[in-house]
Z-matrix of the N, CA and C atoms (Angstrom, degrees):
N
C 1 1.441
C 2 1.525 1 108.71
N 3 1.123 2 120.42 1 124.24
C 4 1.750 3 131.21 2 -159.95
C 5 1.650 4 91.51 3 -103.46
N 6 1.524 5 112.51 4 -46.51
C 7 1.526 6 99.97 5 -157.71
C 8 1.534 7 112.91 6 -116.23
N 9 1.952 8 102.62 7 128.86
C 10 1.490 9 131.27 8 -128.54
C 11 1.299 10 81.98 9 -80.78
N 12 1.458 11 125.79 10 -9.54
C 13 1.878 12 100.51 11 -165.31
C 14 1.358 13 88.12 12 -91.59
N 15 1.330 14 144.95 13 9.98
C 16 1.527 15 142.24 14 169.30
C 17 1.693 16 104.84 15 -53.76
N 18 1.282 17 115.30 16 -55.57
C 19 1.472 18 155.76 17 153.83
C 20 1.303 19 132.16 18 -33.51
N 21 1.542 20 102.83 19 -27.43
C 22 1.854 21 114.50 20 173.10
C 23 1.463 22 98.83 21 -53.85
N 24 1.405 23 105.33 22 140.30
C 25 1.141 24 129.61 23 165.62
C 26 1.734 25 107.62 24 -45.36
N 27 0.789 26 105.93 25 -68.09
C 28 1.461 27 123.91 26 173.72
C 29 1.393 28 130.96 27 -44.71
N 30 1.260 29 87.26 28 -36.83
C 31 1.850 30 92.53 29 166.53
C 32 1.677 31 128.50 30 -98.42
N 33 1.430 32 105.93 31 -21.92
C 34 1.503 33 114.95 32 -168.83
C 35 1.292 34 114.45 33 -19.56
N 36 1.811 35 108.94 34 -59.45
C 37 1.456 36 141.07 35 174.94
C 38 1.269 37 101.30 36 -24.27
N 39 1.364 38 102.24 37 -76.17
C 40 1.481 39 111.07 38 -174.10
C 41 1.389 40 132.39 39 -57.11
N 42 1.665 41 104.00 40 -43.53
C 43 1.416 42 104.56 41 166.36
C 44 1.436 43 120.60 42 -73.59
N 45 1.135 44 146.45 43 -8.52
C 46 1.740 45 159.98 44 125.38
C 47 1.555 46 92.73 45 -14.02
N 48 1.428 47 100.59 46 -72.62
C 49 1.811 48 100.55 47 -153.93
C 50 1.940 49 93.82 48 -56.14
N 51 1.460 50 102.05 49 -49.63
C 52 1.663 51 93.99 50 -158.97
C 53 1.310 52 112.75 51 -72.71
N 54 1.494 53 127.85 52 22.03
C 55 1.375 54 121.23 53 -162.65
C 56 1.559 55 114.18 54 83.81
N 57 0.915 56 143.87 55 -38.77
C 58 1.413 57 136.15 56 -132.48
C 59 1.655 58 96.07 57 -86.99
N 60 1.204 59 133.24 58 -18.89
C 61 1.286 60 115.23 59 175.92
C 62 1.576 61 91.10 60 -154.01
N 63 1.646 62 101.94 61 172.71
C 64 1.232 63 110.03 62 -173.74
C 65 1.383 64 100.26 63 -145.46
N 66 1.590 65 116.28 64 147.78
C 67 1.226 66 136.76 65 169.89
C 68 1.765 67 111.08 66 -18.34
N 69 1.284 68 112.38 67 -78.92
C 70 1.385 69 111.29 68 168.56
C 71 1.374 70 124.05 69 -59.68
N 72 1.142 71 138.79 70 12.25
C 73 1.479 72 150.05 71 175.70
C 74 1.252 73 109.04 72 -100.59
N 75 1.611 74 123.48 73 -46.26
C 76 1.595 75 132.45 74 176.94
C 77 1.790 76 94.36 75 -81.77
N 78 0.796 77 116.65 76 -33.98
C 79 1.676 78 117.22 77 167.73
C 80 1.963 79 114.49 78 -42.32
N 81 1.528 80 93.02 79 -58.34
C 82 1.285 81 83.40 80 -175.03
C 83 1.125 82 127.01 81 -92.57
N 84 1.920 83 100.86 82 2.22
C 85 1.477 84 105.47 83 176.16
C 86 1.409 85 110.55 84 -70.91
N 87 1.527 86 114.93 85 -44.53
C 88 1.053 87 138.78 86 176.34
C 89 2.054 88 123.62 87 -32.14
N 90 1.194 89 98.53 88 -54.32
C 91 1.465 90 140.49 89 -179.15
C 92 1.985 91 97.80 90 -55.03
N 93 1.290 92 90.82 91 -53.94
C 94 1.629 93 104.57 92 -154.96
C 95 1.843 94 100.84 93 -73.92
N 96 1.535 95 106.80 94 -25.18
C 97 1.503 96 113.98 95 -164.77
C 98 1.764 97 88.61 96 -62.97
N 99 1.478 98 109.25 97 156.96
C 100 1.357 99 108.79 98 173.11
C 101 1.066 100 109.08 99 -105.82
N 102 1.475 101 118.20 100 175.81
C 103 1.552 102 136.73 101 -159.04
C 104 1.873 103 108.19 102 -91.65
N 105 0.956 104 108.99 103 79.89
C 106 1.895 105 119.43 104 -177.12
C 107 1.556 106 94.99 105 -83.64
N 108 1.089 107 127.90 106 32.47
C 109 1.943 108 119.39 107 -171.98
C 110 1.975 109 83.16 108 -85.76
N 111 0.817 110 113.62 109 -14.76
C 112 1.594 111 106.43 110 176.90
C 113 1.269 112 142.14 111 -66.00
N 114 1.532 113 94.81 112 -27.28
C 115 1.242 114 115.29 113 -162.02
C 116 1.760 115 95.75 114 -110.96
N 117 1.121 116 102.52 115 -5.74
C 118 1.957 117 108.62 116 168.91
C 119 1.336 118 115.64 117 -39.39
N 120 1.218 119 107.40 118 159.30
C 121 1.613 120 103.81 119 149.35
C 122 1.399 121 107.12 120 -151.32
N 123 1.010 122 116.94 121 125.64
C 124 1.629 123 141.99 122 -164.16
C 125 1.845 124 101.16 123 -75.17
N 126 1.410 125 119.28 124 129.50
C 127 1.300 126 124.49 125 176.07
C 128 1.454 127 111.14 126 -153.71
N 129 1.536 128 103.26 127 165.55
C 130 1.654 129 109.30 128 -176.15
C 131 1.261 130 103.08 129 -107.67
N 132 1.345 131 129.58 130 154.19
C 133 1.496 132 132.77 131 166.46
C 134 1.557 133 94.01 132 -96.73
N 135 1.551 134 119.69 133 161.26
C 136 0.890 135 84.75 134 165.90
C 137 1.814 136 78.30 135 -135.70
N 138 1.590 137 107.17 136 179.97
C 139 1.334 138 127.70 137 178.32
C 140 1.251 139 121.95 138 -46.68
N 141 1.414 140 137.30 139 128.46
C 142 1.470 141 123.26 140 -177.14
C 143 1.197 142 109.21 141 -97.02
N 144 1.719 143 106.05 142 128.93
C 145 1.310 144 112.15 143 176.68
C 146 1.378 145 127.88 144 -22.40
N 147 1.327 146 147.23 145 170.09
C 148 1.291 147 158.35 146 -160.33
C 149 1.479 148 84.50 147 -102.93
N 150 1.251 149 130.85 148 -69.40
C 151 1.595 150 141.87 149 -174.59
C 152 1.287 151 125.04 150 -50.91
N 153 1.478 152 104.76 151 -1.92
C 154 1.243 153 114.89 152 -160.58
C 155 1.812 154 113.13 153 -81.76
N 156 1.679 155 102.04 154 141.01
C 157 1.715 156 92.53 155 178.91
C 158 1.083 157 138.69 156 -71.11
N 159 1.629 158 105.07 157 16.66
C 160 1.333 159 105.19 158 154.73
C 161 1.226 160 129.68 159 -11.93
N 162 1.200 161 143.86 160 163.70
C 163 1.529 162 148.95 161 145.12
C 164 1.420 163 110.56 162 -103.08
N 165 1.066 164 144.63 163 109.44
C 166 1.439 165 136.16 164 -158.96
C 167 2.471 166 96.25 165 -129.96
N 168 1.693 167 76.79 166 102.51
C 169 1.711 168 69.52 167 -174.54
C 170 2.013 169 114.72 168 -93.46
């Protein structure tokens, strides 16, 4: 399988139901991706002020 939107998160579901991929297919796509945890960079969000200008509807 060449084309990555097979693979969207978002679609898997869907492409499951229509045939187009199968459990063990996103398995080994899965498997094959390499390990980038290296190149991370770890951060905090932090809470937005109460005061903040948010628009909160």
């Amino acid at each position: 399988m060449s084309d990555p939107v097979i693979y969207d998160k978002r679609l898997v579901q869907q492409n499951f139901r229509r045939g187009r991929l199968t459990p063990a297919q996103l398995e080994a796509h899965l498997e094959a991706l390499p390990d980038v945890s290296a190149k991370s960079t770890r951060f905090t969000l932090k809470p937005p002020h109460e005061e903040s200008p948010a628009v909160r509807r």
